[in-house]
KEMARZA-351355 format. One line per field, with one value per residue (C-alpha): residue number from 1; residue in one letter; x, y, z; chain. Coordinates in steps of 0.25 Angstrom, whole numbers, plus 5000, padded with zeros to 4 digits. Layout:
k c(NUM, ...)
r c(A, ...)
x c(X, ...)
y c(Y, ...)
z c(Z, ...)
c c(A, ...)
This chain:
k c(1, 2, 3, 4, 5, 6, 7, 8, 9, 10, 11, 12, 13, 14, 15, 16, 17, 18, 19, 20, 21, 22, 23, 24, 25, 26, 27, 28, 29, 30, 31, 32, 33, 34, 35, 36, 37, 38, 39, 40, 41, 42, 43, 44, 45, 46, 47, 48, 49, 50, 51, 52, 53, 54, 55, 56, 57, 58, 59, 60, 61, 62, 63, 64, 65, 66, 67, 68, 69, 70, 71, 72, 73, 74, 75, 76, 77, 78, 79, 80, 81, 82, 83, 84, 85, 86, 87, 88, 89, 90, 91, 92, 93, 94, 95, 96, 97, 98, 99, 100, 101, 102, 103, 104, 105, 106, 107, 108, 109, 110, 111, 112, 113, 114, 115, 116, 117, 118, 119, 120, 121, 122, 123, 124, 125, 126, 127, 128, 129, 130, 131, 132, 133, 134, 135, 136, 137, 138, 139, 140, 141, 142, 143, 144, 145, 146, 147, 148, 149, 150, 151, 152, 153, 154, 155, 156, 157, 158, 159, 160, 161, 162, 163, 164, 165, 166, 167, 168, 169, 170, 171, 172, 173, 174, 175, 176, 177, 178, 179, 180, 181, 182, 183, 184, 185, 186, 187, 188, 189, 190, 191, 192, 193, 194, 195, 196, 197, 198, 199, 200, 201, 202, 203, 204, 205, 206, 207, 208, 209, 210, 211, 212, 213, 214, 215, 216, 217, 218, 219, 220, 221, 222, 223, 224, 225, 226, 227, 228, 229, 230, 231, 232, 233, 234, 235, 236, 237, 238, 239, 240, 241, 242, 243, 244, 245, 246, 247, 248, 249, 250, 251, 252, 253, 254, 255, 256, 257, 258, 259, 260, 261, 262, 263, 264, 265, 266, 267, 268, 269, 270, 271, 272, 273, 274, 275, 276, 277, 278, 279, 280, 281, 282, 283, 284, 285, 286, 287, 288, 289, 290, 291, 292, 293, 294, 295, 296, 297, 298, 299, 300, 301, 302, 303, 304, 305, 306, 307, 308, 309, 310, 311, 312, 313, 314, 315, 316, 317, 318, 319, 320, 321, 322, 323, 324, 325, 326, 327, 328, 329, 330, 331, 332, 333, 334, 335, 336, 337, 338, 339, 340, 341, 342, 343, 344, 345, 346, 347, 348, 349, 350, 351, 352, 353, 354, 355, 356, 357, 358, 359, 360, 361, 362, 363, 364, 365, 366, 367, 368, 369, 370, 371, 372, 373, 374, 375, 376, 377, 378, 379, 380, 381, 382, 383, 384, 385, 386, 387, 388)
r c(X, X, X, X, X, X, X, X, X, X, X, X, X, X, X, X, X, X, X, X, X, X, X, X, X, X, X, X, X, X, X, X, X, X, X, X, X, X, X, X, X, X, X, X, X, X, X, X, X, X, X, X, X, X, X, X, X, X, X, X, X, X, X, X, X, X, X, X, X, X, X, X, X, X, X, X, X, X, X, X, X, X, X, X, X, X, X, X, X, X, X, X, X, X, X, X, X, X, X, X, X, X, X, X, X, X, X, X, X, X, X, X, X, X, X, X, X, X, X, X, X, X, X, X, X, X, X, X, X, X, X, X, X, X, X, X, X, X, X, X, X, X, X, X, X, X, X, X, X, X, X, X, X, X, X, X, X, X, X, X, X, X, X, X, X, X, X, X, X, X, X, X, X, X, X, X, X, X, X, X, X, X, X, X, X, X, X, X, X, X, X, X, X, X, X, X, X, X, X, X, X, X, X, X, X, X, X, X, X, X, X, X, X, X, X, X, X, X, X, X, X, X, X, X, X, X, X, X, X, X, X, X, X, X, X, X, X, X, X, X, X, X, X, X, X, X, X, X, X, X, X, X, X, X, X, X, X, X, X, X, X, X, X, X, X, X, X, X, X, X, X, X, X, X, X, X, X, X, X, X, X, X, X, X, X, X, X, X, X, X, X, X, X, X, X, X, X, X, X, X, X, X, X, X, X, X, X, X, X, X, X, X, X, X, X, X, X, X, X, X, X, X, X, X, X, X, X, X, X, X, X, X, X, X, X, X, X, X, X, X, X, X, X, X, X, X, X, X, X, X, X, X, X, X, X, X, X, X, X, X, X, X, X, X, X, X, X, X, X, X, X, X, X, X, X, X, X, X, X, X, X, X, X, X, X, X, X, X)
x c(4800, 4809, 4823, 4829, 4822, 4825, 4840, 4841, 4833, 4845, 4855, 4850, 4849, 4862, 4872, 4864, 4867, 4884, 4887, 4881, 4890, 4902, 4913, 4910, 4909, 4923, 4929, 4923, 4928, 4940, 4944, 4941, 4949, 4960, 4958, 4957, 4968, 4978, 4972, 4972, 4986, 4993, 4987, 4991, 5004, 5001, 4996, 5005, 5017, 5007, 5004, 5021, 5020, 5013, 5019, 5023, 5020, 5017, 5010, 5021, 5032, 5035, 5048, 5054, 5059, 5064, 5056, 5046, 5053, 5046, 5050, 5061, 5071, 5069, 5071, 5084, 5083, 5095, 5101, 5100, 5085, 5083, 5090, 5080, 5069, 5074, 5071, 5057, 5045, 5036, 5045, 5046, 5059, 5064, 5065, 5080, 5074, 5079, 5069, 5063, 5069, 5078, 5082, 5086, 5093, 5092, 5095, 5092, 5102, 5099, 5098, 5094, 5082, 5082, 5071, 5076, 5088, 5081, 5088, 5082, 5080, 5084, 5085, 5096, 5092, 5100, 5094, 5097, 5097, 5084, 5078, 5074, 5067, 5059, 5055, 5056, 5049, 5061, 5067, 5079, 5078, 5091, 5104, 5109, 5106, 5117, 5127, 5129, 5141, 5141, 5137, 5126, 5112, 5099, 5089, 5074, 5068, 5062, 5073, 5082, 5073, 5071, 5085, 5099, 5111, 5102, 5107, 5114, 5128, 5126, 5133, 5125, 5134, 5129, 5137, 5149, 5149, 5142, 5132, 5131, 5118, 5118, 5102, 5087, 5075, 5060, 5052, 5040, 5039, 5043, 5057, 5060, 5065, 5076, 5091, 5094, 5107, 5114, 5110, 5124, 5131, 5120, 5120, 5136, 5134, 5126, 5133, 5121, 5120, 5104, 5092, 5081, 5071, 5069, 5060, 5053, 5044, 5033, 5029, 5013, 5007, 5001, 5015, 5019, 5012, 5022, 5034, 5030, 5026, 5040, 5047, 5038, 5043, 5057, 5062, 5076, 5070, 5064, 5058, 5043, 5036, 5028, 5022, 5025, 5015, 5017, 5031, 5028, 5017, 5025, 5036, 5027, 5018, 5024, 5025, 5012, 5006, 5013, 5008, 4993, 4994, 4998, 4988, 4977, 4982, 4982, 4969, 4961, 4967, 4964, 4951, 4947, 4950, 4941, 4929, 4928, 4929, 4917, 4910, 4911, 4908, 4894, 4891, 4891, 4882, 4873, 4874, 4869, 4858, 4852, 4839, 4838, 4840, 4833, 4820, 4821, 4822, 4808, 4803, 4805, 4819, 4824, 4837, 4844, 4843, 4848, 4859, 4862, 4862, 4872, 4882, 4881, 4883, 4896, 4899, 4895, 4906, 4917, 4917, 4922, 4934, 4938, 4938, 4944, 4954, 4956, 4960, 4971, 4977, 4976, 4980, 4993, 4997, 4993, 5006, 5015, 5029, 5034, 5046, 5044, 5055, 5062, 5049, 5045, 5029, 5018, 5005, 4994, 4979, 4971, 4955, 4957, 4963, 4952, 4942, 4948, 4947, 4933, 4928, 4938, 4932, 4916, 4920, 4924, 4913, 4903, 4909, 4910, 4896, 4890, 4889, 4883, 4874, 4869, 4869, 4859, 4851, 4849, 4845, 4833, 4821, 4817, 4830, 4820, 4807, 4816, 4822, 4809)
y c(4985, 4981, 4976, 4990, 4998, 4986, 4987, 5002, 5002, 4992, 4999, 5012, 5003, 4997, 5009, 5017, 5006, 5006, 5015, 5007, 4996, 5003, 4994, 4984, 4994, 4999, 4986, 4984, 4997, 4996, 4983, 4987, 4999, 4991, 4982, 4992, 5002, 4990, 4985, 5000, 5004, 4990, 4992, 5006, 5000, 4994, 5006, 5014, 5007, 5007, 5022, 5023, 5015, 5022, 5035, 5043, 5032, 5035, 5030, 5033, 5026, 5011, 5001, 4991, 4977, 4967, 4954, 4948, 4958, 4957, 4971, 4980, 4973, 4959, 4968, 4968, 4976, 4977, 4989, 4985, 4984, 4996, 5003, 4996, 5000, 5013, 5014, 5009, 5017, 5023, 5029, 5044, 5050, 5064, 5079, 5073, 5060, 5049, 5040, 5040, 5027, 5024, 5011, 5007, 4998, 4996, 4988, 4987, 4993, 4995, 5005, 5010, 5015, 5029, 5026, 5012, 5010, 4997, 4992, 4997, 4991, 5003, 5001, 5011, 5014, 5014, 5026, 5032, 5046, 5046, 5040, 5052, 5057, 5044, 5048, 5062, 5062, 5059, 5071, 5075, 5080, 5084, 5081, 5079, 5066, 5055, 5056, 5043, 5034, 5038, 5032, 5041, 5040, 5048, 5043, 5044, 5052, 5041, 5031, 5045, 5046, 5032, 5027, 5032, 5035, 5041, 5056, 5065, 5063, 5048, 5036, 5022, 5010, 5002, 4991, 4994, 5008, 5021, 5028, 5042, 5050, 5062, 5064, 5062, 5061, 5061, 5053, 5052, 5037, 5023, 5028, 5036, 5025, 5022, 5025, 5032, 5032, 5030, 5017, 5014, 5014, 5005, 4996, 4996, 4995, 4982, 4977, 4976, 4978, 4979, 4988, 4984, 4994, 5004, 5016, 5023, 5034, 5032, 5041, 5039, 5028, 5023, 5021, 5007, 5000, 5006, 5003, 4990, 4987, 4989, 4982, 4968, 4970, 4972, 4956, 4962, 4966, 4957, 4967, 4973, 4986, 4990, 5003, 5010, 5009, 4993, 4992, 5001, 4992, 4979, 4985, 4988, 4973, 4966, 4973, 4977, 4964, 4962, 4973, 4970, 4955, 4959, 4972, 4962, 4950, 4959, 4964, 4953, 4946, 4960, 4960, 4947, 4950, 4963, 4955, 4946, 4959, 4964, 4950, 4949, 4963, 4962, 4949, 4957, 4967, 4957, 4949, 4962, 4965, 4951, 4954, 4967, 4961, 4949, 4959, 4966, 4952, 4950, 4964, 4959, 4965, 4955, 4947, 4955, 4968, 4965, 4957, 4970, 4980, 4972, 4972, 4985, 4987, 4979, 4987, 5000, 4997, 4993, 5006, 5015, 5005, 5005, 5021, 5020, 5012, 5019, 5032, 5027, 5020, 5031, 5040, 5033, 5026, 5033, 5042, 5033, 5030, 5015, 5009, 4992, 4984, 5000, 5004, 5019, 5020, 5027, 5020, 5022, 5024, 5026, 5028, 5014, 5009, 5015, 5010, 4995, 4995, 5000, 4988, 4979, 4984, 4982, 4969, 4966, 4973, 4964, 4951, 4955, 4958, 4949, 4936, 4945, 4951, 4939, 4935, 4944, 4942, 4927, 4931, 4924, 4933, 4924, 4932, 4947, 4940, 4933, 4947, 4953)
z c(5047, 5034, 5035, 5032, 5042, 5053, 5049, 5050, 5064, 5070, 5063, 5070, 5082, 5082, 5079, 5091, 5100, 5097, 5107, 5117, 5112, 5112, 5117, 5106, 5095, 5099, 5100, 5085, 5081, 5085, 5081, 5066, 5068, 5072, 5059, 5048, 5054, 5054, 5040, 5034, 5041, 5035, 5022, 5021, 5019, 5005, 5001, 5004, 4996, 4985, 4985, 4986, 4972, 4966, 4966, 4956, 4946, 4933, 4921, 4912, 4919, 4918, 4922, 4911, 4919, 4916, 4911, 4923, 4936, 4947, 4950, 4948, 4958, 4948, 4936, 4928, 4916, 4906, 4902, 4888, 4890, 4898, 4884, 4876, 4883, 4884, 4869, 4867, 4866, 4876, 4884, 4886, 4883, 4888, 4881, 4877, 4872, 4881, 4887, 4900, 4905, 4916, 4922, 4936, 4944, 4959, 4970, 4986, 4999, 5012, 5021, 5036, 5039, 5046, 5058, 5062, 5055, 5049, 5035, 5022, 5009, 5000, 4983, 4976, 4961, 4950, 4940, 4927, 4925, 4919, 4930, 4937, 4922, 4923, 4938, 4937, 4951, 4959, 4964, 4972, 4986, 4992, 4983, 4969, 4961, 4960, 4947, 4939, 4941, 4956, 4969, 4972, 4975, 4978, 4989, 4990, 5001, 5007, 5008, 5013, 5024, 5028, 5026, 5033, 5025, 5014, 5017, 5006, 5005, 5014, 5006, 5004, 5004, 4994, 4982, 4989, 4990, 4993, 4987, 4990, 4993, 4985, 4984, 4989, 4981, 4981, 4972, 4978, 4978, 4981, 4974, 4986, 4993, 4984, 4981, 4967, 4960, 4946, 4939, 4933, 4946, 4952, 4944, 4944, 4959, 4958, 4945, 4938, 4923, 4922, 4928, 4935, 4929, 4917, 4922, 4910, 4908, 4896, 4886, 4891, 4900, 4886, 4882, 4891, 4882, 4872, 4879, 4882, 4868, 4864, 4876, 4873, 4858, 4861, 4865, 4868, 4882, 4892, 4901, 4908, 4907, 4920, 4923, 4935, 4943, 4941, 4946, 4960, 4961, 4959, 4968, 4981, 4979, 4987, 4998, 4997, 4996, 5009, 5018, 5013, 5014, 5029, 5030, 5026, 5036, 5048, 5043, 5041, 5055, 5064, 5057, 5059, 5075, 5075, 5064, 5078, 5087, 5078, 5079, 5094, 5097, 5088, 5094, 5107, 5100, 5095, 5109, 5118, 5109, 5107, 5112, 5104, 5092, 5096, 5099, 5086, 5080, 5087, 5083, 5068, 5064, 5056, 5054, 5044, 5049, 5064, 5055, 5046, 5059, 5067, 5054, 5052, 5067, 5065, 5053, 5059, 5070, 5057, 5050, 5062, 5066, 5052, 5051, 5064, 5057, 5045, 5052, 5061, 5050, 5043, 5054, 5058, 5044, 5034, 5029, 5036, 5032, 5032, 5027, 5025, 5019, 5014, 5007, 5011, 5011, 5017, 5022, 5015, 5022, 5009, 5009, 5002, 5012, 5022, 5015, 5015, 5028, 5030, 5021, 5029, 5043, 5037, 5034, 5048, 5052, 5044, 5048, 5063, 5063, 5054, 5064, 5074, 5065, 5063, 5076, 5080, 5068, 5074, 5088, 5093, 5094, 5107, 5114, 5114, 5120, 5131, 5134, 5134)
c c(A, A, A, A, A, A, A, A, A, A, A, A, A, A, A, A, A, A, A, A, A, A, A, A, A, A, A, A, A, A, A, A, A, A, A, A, A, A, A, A, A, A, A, A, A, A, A, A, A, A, A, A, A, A, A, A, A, A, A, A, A, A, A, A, A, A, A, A, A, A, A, A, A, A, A, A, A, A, A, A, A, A, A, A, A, A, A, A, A, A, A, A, A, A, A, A, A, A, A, A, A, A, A, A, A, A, A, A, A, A, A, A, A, A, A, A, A, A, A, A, A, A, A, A, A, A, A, A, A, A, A, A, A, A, A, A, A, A, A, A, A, A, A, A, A, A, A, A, A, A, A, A, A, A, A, A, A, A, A, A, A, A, A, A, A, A, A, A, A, A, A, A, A, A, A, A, A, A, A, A, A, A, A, A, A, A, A, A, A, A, A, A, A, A, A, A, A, A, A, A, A, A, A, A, A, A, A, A, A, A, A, A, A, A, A, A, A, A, A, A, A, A, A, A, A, A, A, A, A, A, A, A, A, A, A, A, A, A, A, A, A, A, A, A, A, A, A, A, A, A, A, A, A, A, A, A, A, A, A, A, A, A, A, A, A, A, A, A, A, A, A, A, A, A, A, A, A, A, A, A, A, A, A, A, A, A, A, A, A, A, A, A, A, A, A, A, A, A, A, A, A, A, A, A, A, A, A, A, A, A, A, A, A, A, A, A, A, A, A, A, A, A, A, A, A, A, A, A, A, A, A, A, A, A, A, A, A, A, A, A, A, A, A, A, A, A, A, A, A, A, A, A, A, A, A, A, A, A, A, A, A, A, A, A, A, A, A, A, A, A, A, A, A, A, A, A, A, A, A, A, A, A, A, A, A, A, A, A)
């Protein structure tokens, strides 16, 4: 009998013989469950605040900042260059001819959260009117939108649900004064967290003079290099280009690096717990048939497929604990709403994610039952004559 055909005849034998093992398979089982729902559930975390950033971007927006800013909160942006800028080609302009170019300025308050009364970490823009032409996705739910030279502000419908004091007509005591509520909107992204208002009275609020960002809208994806070409070529500005999709990503790293750093922590300590429960429970597999094996060693089945057969007994116990895994965390994460450090999110159980923690579980699997495997490869053939 060839190799193959002596490791498809243990295979057979070995997956027919689980449910006389089934107190050993569960506890395999289940401790890889355990692993790759925690692993999946923690992980779902990252991805969620990266699916948040990434929507509603577009190829045909960018952000101007200020020379080597690590982000927008570092960025201070002069009104004379956000003018300059203004001018340059590559950006879109409007039916009436002005450019599609706003800038912003903002800055952080607090407020109390709606659930525990915890304190939130809010940020209060300061826009120009052709803001909202740069993002025409923001729309007004309930209310009016704030006028210039006023107090006012609008809210983002996930801040206004998260945070009190948020309502229509209810005042925010900020810089010294209050700041009425005369709207909510809905972007549909990471901007709903935050706190519109006129640019001009921000910045007089905070005493300020520059912005933090220009938001533009280009005439064509093609045309970034455009616009960046005149910006490198203009030496009366000292500022970056960045698309989009850059800046959200930039904006979400560091927290994302965190939650994985900590996903992947937990999950290799919990895994290294259940790649010992798999190795124990295969030892007592390869223990309680020691002279079955050791008698098929002497019938002429050879090392490698008694080795092969008890791996793929170990794996073959991986794969339903980590699909196991995969649905609870799925089941009771997946479309959640958290709120870490004021950031509004949901998790995120992606068939990426799923798949990740298949491989992660096989990998368990075929560490926990390699030293066995090979235990029972090395069983004395003299142990089957002295049981018979």
């Amino acid at each position: 009998m060839n190799s193959f055909k002596q490791v498809a005849a243990l295979l057979q034998m070995n997956l027919a013989g689980l449910p006389q093992r089934l107190g050993t398979s569960a506890v395999t089982v289940v401790g890889m469950a355990c692993v790759v729902g925690v692993l999946v559930a923690m992980l779902s975390m990252g991805t969620g605040i990266r699916q948040l950033s990434a929507q509603n971007v577009r190829a045909d927006r960018a952000i101007v900042m200020s020379q080597g800013a690590a982000g927008g909160g570092a960025s201070n942006l002069s009104k004379q260059a956000a003018l300059t800028i203004v001018d340059m080609p590559g950006i879109k302009r409007d039916v009436q001819g002005q450019a599609l170019a706003a800038p912003d300025a903002f800055m952080a308050t607090f407020g109390r959260s709606k659930a525990d009364d915890r304190r939130l970490v809010m940020q209060i823009f300061g826009v120009a009117p052709q803001y909202f032409a740069v993002y025409p996705e923001i729309r007004l739910t309930a209310g009016r939108m704030f006028q210039p030279g006023l107090r006012e502000m609008i809210v983002g419908k996930t801040r206004h649900e998260q945070a009190k004091g948020l309502e229509l007509g209810d005042s925010l005591r900020w810089r010294g004064g209050d700041w009425l509520v005369v709207g909510h909107f809905d972007a549909g992204r990471s901007l709903n967290l935050s706190l519109l208002a006129d640019a001009d009275t921000i910045m007089s609020a905070i005493a300020r003079n520059n912005y933090n960002q220009l938001h533009v809208v280009l005439e064509s994806p093609a045309s970034f290099e455009t616009l960046q070409a005149a910006i490198k070529a203009n030496p009366s500005v000292s500022v970056e280009l960045k698309h989009e999709a850059d800046v959200m990503r930039q904006t979400t790293t560091g927290i994302t690096n965190i939650l994985d750093y900590a996903s992947y922590f937990i999950g290799v300590v919990m895994g290294l717990g259940a790649t010992l429960g798999a190795i124990n429970a295969m030892y007592a597999v390869v223990d309680s048939r020691k002279r079955e094996i050791a008698t098929l060693r002497a019938i002429g089945f050879g090392h490698f497929p008694i080795v092969v057969s008890v791996l793929v007994e170990a794996l073959a116990l991986a794969i339903p604990g980590a699909l196991l895994g995969c649905l609870l965390a799925w089941l009771f994460f997946n479309g959640n709403t958290v709120n870490p450090v004021g950031l509004s999110f949901e998790l995120a159980v992606t068939p990426a994610l799923a798949l990740f923690g298949i491989v992660w579980a096989l990998v368990m699997g075929l560490i926990g039952g390699l030293s066995p495997a090979i235990r029972a490869a090395r069983v004395p053939v003299t142990t089957a004559l002295r049981a018979v």
